[in-house]
C-alpha positions in Angstrom: 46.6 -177.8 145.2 42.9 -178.4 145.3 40.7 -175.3 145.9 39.8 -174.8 149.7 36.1 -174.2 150.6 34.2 -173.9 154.1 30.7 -173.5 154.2 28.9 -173.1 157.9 25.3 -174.2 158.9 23.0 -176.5 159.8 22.1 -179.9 158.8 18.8 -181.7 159.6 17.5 -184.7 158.8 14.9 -184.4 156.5 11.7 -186.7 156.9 9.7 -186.9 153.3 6.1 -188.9 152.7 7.1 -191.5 149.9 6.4 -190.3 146.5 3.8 -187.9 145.7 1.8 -189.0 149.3 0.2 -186.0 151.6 1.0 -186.0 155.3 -2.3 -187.4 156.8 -1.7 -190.4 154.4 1.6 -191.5 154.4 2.2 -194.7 156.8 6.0 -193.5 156.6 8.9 -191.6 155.9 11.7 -191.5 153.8 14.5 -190.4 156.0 18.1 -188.5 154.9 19.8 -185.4 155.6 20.0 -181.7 154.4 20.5 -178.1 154.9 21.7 -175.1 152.4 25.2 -175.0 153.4 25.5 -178.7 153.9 24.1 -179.4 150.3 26.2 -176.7 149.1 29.5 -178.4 150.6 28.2 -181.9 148.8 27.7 -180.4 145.7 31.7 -178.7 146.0 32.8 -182.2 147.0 31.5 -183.8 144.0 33.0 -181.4 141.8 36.7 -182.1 143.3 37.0 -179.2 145.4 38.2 -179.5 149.1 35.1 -179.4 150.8 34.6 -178.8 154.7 31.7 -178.3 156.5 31.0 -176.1 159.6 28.2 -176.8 162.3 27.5 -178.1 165.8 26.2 -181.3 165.9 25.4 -184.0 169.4 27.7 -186.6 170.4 24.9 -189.0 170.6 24.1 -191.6 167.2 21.9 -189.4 165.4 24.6 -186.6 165.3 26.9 -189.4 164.4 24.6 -190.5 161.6 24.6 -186.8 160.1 27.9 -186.8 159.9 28.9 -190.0 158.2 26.1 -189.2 155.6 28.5 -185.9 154.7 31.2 -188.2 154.5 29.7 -190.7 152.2 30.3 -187.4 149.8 33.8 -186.9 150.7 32.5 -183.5 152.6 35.3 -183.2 155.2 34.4 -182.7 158.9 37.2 -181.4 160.8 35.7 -178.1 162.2 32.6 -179.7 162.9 31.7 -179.1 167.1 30.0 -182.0 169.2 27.2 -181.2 171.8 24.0 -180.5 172.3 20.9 -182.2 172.7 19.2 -182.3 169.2 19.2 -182.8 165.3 17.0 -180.5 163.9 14.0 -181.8 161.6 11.9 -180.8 158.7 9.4 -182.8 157.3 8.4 -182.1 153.7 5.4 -183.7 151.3 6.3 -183.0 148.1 3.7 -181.6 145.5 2.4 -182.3 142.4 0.4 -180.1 139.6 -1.3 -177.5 140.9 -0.9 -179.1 145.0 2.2 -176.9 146.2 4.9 -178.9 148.4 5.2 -178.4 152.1 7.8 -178.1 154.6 7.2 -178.4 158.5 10.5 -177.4 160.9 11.0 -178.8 163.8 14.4 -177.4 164.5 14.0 -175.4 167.6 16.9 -175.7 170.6 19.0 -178.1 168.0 22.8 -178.0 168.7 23.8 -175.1 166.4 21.2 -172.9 168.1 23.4 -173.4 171.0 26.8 -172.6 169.4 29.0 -169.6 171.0 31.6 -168.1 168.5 34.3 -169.3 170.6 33.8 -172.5 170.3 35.5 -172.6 166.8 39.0 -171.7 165.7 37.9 -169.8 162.7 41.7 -168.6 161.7 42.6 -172.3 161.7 39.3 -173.0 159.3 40.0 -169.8 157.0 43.9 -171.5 156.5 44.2 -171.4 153.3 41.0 -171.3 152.6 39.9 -169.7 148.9 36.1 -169.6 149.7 33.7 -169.0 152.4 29.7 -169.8 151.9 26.8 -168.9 154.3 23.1 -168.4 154.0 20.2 -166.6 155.5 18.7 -169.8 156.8 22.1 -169.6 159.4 21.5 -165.8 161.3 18.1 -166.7 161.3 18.3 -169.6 163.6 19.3 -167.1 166.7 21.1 -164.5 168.3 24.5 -167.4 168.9 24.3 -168.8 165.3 24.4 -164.9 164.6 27.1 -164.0 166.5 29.5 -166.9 165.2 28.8 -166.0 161.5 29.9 -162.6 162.2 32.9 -163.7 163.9 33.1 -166.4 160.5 33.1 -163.4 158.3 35.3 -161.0 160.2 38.1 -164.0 159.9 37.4 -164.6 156.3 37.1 -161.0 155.0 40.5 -160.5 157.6 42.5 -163.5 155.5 41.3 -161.9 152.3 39.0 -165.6 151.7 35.8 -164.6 148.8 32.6 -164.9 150.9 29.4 -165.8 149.1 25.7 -165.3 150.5 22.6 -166.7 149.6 20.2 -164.7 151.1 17.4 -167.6 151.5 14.7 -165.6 152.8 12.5 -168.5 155.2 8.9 -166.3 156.5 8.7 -169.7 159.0 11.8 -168.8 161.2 11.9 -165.2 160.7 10.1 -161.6 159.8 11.1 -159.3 157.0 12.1 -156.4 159.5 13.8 -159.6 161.6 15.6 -160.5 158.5 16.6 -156.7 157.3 17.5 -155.8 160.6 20.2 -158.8 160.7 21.3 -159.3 157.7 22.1 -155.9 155.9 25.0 -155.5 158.4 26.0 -158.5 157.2 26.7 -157.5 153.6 29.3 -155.5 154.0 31.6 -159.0 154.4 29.9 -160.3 150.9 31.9 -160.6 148.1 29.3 -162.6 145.7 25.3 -162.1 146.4 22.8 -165.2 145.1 18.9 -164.3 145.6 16.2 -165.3 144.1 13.1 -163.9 143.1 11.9 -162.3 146.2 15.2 -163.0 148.9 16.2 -159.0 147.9 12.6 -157.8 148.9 12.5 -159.7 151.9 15.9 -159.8 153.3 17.5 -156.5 152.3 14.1 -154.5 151.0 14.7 -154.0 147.5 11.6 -155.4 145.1 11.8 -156.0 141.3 9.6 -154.2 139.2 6.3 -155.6 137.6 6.6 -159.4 138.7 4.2 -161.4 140.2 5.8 -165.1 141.4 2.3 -166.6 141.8 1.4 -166.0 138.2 5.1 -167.2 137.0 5.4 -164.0 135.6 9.1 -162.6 135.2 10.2 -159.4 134.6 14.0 -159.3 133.7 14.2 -155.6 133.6 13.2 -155.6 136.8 15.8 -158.0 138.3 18.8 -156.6 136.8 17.3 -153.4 137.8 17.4 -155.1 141.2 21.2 -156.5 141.0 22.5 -153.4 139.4 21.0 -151.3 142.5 22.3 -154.4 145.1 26.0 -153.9 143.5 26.0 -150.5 144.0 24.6 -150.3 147.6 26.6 -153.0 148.9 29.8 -152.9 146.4 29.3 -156.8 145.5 31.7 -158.2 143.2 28.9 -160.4 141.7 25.1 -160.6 142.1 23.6 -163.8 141.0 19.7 -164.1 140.5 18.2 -167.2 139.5 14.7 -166.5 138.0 12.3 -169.3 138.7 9.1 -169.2 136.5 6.4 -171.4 138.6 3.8 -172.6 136.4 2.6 -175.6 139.0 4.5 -177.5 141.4 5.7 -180.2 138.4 6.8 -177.3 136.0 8.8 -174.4 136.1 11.1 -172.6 134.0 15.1 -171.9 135.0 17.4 -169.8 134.2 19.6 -167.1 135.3 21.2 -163.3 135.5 24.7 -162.2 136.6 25.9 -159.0 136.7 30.1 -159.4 137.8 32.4 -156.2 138.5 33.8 -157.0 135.0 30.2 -155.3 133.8 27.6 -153.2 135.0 26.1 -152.4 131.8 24.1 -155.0 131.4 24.0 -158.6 133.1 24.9 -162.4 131.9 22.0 -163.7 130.7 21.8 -167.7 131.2 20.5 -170.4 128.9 16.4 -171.2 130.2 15.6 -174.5 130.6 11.9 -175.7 130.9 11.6 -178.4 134.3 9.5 -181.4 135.3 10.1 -181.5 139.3 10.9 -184.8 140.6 12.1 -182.6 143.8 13.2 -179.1 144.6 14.5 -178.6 147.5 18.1 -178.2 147.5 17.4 -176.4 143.8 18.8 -173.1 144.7 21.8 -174.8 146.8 22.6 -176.1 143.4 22.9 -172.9 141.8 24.9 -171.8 144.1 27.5 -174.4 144.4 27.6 -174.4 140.5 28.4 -171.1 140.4 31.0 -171.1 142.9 32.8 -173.9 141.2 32.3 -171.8 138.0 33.8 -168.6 139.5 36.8 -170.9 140.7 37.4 -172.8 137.7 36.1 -171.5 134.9 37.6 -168.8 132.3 34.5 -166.4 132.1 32.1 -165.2 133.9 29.2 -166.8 131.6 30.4 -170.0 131.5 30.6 -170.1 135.4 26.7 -169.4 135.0 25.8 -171.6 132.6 27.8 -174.6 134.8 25.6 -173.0 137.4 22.2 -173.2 136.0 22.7 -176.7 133.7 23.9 -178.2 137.3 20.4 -176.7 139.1 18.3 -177.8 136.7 19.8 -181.3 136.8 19.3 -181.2 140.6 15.6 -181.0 140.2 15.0 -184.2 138.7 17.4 -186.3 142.3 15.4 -187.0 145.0 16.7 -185.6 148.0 18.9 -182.1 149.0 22.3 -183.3 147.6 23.0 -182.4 144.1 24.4 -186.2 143.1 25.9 -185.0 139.5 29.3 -185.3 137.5 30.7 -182.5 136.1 30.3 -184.5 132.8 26.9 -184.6 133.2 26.5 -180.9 133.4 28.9 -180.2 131.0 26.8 -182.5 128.5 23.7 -181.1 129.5 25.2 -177.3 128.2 26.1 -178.7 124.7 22.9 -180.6 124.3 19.7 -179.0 125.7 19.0 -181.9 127.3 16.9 -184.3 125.6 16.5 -187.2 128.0 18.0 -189.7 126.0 18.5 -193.1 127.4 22.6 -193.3 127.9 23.5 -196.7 126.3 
């Protein structure tokens, strides 16, 4: 039998200025879909897995049109609600060199704001279920989305399912103290924490030593200092930290820690691979769908980070949120380094 997975939030559809084009130039937009737990549930669907995907979405065409572009991917959509009045939207203009991309939201009052925790069978969802994903993008869309996650995790942690968090930290829907406030309760549902390099600060307070993100500067003492002390405080089976070095908007480095209940002497260390950025968004869904195919499938805890990592960095060169790679692919990418060879 196929692994089970369920992950629960909100797709948009996602408006991006052709190419490398700026806002208050583009004559267009490039239109698709996207959200973290959405691309995550692609990415798990590519990979074989039984994929379904929670959310609340309207009755009207647009809805429609979100989901059919989740089933194009084989996502399944069985425990996904109909009603309300609204898709939500983020526009994006991706950058280039030193120019930063940019995202505008337009998501307010969209069906999953609207959501009450009773509207979903979460015992019939959990059936059988192996794995359960969420993000901080989810409790901070409101008080309902909130309060339907919590009854989500109480159901999953209840049927003994492996919950996985990626705590996303967005400053354009929600404070630090907002964020803390919500989501430290949270943890104690978690089995498996993703962050990257400032989610811990913002979301649950705790700040790696000596690193500046603006400067691309990374200190790794610093994050496993950070996943050993998140471990300890919350009892996490695994903390995941993916450490992005962000030299422009067109090149960063990526790679990877883990630090698993198997050791807390010192973390996984993951290969480092050097990016040009066709698009990032989606980039840290990627990581976290590899690694929860990894943890699944995999023998070891390092090669469920490698998978992880080789499949992120892969992501970044797709247009668009999903993560639109064979396992082949990835695997290849992990024996060669990835040289860009034309494929002939």
């Amino acid at each position: 039998m196929n692994k089970k997975v369920v992950t629960f939030g909100e797709i948009m559809l996602r408006l991006s200025t052709p190419g490398f084009t700026r806002f208050v130039q583009s004559q267009n937009f490039d239109a698709t879909y996207g959200g973290g737990e959405a691309n995550v549930a692609v990415s798990l669907s590519n990979y074989g897995l039984d994929s379904f995907f929670v959310t609340k979405l309207p009755k009207h065409e647009i809805g429609q049109s979100a989901i059919n572009h989740l089933r194009r991917f084989g996502v399944k959509d069985d425990y996904i609600v109909r009603g309300g009045d609204r898709v939500g939207i983020y526009y994006l203009e991706t950058g280039a060199s030193q120019r930063a991309s940019k995202v505008i939201y337009d998501r307010a009052n969209s069906a999953i704001t609207q959501m009450k925790s009773d509207e979903i069978n979460w015992k019939k969802v959990f059936e059988n279920a192996d794995w359960f994903h969420w993000t901080g993008i989810t409790p901070a869309l409101g008080k309902n989305a909130q309060e339907a996650l919590h009854a989500a995790c109480t159901t999953a942690k209840e049927l003994g399912v492996t919950i996985s968090c990626d705590l996303n930290f967005r400053a354009k829907m929600w404070t630090q103290e907002e964020a803390q406030a919500v989501m430290k309760p949270l943890m104690k549902y978690v089995d498996v924490c993703i962050a990257n390099e400032e989610d811990a600060e913002k979301s649950l307070g705790l700040k790696a030593d000596n690193t500046n993100i603006e400067e691309g500067k990374l200190n790794e003492d610093g994050y496993f200092n950070i996943a050993k002390k998140l471990k300890e405080i919350y009892n996490f089976k695994a903390v995941a930290i993916t450490l992005r070095e962000s030299f422009s908007a067109s090149m960063n480095g990526w790679s990877a820690l883990l630090l698993d209940e198997k050791d807390c002497i010192a973390p996984i260390r993951s290969s480092r691979y050097e990016i040009e950025i066709v698009d990032r968004v989606g980039g840290g869904d990627s990581f976290a769908s590899g690694l929860i195919y990894g943890l699944l499938t995999k023998n070891n805890s390092k090669d469920a980070l490698e998978f992880a990592v080789a499949a992120s960095c892969l992501k970044h060169s797709i247009p668009g949120d999903f993560n639109l790679v064979s396992i082949d692919e990835i695997e290849k990418l992990i024996k060669s380094g990835g040289s860009g060879r034309v494929e002939r």
